[in-house]
Biotite code that builds the C-alpha atoms (Angstrom):
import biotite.structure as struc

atoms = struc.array([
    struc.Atom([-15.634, -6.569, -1.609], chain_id="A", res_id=1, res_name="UNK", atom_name="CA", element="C"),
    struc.Atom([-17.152, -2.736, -1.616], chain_id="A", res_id=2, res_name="UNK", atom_name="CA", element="C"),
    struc.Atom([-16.734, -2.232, 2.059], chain_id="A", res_id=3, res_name="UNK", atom_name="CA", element="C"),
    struc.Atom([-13.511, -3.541, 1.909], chain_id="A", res_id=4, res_name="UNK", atom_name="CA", element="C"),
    struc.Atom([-12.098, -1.008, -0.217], chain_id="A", res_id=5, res_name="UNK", atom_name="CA", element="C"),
    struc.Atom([-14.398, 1.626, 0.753], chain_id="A", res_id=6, res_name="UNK", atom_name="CA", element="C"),
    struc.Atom([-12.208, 1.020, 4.538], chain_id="A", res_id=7, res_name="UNK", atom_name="CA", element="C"),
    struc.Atom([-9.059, 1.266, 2.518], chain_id="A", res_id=8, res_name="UNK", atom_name="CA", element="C"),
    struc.Atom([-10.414, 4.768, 0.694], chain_id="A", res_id=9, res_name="UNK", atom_name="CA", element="C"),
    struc.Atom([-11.592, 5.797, 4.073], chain_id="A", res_id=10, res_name="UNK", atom_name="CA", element="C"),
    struc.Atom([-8.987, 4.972, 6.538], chain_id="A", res_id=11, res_name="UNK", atom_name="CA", element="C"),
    struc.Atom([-6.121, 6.183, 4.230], chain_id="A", res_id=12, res_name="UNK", atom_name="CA", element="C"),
    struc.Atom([-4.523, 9.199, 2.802], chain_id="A", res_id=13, res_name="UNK", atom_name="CA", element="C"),
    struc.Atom([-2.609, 9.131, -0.801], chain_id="A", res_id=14, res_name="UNK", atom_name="CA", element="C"),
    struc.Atom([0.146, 11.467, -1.347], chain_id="A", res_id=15, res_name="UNK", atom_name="CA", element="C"),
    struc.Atom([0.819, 12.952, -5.135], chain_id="A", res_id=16, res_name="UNK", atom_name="CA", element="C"),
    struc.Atom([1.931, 10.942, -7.288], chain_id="A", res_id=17, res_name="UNK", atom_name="CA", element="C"),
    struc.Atom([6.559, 10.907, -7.335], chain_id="A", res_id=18, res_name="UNK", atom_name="CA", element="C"),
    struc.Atom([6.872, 9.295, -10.041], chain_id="A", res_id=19, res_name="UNK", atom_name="CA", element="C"),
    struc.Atom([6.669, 12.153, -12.440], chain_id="A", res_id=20, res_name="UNK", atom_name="CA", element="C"),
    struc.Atom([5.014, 9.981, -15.412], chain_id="A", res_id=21, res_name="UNK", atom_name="CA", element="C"),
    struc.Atom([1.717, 9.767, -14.368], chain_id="A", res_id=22, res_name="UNK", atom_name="CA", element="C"),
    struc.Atom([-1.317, 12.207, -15.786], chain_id="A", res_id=23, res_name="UNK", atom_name="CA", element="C"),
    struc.Atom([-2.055, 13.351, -12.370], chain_id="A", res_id=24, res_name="UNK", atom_name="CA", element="C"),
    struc.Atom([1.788, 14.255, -11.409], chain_id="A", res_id=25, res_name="UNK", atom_name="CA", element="C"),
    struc.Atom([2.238, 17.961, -10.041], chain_id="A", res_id=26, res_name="UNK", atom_name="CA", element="C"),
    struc.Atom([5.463, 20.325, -9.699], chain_id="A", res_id=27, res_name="UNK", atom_name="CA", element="C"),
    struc.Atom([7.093, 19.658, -6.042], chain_id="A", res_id=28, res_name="UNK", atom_name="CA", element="C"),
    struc.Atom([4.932, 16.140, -5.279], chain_id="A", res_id=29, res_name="UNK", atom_name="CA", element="C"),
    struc.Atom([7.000, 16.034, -1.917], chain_id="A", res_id=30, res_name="UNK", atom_name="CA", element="C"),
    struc.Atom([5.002, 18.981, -1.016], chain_id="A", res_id=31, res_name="UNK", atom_name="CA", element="C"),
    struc.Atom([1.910, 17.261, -1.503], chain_id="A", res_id=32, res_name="UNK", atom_name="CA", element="C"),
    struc.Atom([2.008, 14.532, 0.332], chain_id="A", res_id=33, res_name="UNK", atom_name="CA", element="C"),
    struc.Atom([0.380, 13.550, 3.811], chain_id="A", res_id=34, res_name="UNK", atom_name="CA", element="C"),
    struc.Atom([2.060, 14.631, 6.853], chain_id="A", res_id=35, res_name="UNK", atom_name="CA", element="C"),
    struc.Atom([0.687, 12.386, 9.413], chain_id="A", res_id=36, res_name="UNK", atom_name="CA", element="C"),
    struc.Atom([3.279, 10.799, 11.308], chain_id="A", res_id=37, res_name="UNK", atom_name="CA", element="C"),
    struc.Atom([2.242, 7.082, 10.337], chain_id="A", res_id=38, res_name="UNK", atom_name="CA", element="C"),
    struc.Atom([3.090, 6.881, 6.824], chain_id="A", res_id=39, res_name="UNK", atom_name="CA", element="C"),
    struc.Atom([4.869, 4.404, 4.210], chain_id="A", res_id=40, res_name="UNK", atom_name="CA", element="C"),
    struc.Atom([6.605, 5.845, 1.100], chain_id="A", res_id=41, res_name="UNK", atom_name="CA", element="C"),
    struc.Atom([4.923, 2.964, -1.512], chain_id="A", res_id=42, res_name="UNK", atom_name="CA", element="C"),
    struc.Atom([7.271, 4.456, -4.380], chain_id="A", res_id=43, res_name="UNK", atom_name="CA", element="C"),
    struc.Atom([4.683, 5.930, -6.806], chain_id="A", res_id=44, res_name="UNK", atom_name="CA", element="C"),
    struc.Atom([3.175, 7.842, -4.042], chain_id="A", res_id=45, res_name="UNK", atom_name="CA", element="C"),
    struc.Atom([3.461, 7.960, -0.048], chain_id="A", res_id=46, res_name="UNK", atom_name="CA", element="C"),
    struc.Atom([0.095, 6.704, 1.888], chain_id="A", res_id=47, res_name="UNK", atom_name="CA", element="C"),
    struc.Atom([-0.771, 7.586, 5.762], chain_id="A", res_id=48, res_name="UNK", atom_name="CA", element="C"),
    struc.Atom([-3.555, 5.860, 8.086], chain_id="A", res_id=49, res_name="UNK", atom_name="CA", element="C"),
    struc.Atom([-6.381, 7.944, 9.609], chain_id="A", res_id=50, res_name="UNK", atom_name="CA", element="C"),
    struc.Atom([-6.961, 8.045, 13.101], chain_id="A", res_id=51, res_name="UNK", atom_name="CA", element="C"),
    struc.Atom([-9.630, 5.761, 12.875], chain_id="A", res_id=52, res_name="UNK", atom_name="CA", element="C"),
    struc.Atom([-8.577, 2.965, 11.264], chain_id="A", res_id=53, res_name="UNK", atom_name="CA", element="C"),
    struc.Atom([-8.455, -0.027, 13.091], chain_id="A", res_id=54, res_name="UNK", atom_name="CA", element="C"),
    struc.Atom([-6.417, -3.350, 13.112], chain_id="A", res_id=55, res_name="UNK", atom_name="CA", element="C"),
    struc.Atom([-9.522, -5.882, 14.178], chain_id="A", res_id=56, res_name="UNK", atom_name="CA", element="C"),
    struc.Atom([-12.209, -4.078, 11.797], chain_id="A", res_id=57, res_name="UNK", atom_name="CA", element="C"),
    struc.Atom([-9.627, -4.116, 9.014], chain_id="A", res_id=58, res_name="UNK", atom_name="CA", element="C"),
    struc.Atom([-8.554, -7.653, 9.658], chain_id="A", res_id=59, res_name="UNK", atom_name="CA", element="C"),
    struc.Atom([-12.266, -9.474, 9.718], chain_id="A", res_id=60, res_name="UNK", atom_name="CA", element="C"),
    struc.Atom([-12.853, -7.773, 6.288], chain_id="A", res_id=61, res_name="UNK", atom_name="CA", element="C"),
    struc.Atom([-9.303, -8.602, 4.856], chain_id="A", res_id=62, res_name="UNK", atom_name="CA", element="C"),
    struc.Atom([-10.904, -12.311, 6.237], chain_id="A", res_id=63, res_name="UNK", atom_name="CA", element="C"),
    struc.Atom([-14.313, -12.047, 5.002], chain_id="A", res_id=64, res_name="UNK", atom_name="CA", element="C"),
    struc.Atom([-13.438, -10.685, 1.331], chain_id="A", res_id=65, res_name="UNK", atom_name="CA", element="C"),
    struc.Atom([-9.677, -11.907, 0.484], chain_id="A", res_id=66, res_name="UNK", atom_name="CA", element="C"),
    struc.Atom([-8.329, -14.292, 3.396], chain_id="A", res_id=67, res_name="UNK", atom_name="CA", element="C"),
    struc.Atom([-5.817, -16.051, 0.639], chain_id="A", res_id=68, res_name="UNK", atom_name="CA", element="C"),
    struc.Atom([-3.153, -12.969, 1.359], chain_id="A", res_id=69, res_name="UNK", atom_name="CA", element="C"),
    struc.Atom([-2.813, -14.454, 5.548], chain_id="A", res_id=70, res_name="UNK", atom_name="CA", element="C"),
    struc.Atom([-1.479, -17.539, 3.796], chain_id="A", res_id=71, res_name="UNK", atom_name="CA", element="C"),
    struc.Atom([2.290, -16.204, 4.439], chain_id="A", res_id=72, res_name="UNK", atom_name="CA", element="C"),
    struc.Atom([3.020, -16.118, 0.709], chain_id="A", res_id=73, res_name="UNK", atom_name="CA", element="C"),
    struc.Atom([3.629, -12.349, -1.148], chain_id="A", res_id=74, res_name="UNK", atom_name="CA", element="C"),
    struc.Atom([0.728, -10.933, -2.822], chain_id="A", res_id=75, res_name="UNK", atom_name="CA", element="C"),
    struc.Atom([2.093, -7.605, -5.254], chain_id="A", res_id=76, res_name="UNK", atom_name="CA", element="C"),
    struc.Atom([-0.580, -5.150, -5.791], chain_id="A", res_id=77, res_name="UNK", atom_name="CA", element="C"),
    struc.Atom([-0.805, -6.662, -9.760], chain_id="A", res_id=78, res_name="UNK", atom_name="CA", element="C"),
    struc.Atom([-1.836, -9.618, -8.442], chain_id="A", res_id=79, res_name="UNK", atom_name="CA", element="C"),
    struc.Atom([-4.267, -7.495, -5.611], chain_id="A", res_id=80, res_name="UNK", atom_name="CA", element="C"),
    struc.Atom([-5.406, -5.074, -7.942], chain_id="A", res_id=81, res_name="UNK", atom_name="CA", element="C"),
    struc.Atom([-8.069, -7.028, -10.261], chain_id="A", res_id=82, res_name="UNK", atom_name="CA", element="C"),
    struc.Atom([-9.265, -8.493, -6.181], chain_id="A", res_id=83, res_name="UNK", atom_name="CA", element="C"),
    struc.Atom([-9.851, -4.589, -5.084], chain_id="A", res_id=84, res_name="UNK", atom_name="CA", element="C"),
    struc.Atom([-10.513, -2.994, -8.197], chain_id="A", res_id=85, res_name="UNK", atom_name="CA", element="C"),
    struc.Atom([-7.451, -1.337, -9.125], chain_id="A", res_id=86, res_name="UNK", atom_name="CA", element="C"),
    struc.Atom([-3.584, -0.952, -8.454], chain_id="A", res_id=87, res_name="UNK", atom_name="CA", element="C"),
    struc.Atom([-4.219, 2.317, -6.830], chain_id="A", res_id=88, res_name="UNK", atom_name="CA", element="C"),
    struc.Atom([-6.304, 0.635, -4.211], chain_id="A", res_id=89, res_name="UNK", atom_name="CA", element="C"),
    struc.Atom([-4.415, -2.448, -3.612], chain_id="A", res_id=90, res_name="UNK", atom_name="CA", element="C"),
    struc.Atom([-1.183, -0.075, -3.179], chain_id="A", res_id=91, res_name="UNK", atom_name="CA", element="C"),
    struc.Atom([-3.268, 1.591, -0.645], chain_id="A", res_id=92, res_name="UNK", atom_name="CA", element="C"),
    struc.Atom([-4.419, -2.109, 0.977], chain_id="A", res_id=93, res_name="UNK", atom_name="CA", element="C"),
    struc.Atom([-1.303, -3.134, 1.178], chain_id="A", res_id=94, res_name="UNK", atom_name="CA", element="C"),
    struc.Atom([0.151, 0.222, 2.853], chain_id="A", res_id=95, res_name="UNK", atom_name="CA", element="C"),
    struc.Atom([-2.665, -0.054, 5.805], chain_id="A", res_id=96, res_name="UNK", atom_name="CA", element="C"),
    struc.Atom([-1.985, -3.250, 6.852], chain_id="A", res_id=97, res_name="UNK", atom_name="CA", element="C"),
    struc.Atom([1.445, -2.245, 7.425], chain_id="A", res_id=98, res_name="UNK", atom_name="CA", element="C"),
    struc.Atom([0.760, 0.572, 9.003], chain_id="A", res_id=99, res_name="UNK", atom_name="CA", element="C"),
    struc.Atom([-1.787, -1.039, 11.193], chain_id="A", res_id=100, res_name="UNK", atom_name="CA", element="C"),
    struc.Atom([1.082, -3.829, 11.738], chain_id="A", res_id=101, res_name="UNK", atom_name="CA", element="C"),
    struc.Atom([-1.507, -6.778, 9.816], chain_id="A", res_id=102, res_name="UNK", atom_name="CA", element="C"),
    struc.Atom([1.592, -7.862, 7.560], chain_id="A", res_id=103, res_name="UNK", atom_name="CA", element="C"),
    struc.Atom([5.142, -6.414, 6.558], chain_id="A", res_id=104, res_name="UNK", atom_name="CA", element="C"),
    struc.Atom([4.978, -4.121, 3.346], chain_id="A", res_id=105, res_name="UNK", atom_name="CA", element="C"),
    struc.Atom([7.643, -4.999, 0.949], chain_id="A", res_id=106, res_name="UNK", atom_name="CA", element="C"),
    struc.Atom([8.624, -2.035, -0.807], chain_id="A", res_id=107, res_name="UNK", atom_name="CA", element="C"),
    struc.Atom([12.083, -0.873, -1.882], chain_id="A", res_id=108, res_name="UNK", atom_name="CA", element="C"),
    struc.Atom([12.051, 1.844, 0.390], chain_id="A", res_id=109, res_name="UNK", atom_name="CA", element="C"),
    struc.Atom([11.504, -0.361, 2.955], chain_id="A", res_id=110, res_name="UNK", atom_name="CA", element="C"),
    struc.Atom([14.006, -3.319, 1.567], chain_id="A", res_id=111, res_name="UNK", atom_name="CA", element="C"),
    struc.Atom([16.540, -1.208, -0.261], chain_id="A", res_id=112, res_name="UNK", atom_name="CA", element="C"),
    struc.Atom([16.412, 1.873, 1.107], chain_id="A", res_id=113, res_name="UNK", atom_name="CA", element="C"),
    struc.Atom([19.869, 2.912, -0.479], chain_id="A", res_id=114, res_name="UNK", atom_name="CA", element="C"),
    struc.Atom([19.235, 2.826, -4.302], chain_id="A", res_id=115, res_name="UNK", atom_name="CA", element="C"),
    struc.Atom([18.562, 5.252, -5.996], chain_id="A", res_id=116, res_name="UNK", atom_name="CA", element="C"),
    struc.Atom([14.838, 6.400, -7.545], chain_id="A", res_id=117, res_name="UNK", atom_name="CA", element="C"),
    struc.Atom([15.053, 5.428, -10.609], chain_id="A", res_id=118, res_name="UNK", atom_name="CA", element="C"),
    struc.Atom([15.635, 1.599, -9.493], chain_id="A", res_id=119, res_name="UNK", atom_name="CA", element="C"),
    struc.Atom([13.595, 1.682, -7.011], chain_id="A", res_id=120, res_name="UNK", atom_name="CA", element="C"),
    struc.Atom([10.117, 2.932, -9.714], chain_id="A", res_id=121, res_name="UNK", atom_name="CA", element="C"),
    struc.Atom([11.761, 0.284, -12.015], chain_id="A", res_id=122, res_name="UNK", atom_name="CA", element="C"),
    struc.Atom([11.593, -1.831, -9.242], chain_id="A", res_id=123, res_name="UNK", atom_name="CA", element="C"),
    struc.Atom([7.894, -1.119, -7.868], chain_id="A", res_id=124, res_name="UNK", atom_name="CA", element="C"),
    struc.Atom([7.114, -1.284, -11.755], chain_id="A", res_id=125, res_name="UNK", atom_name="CA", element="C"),
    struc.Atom([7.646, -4.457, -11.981], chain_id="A", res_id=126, res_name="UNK", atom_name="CA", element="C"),
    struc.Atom([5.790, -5.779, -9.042], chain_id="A", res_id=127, res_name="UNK", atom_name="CA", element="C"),
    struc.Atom([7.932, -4.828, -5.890], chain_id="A", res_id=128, res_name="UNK", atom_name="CA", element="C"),
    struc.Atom([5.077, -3.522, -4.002], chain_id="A", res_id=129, res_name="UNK", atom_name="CA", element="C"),
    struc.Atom([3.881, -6.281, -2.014], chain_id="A", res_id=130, res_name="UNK", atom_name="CA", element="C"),
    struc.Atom([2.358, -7.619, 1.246], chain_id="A", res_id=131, res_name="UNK", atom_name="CA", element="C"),
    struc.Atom([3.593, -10.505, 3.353], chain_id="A", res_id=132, res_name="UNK", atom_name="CA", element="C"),
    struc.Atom([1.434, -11.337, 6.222], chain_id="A", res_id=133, res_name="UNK", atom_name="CA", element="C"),
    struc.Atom([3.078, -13.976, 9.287], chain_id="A", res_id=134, res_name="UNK", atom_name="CA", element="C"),
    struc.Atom([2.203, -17.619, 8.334], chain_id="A", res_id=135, res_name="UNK", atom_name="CA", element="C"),
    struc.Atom([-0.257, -19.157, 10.600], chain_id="A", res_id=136, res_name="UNK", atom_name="CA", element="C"),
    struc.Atom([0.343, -22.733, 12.065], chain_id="A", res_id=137, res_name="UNK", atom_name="CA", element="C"),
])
């Protein structure tokens, strides 16, 4: 499982934390977030893709370490986060493969992208931060 989310720490970039409750928040987080074009705002924070991550290498591991979440059900990042050692990380998991078009994030900013912040951390808190890969036949 290490070199699974040692690709995810690699291959992507977290923004501050937007919240505003967490220990590591700073003044202005939207000035402290990546600004690489291929991003995802994941509510608590917004997460880019490096240059070189790539689909196939990311896949096989996603395969070889956790291939229940290309079943076609959604996996949250609760339920991901004891798999990859934390919610951080499986935030950050999920966030790649969408970015690296693997599975659709479900996210509020994604789903609801007209409420307002409040609902939409209320939302994530509760476990609308999730993955949904294509179900294979």
């Amino acid at each position: 499982m290490k070199e699974l989310i040692d690709y995810v720490l690699q291959h992507t970039i977290r923004g501050a934390c937007t919240c505003g409750r967490c220990i590591d928040s700073v003044p202005n987080p939207e000035d402290h977030q990546p600004k690489e074009r291929h991003m995802i705002d994941m509510t608590f924070f917004k997460v880019a893709k490096t240059d070189g991550a790539n689909k196939e290498q990311f896949l096989a591991l996603v395969e070889k370490h956790i291939p229940k979440v290309m079943d076609g059900r959604e996996y949250s990042y609760m339920e991901l986060g004891p798999d990859l050692g934390n919610q951080e990380v499986a935030i950050r998991f999920i966030a790649l493969g969408s970015l690296l078009d693997a599975w659709a994030a479900l996210v509020p900013e994604e789903v609801l992208p007209f409420l307002e912040k409040e609902l939409k951390l209320l939302m994530a808190g509760q476990g609308m931060l999730a993955l949904q890969a294509e179900r294979k036949e």
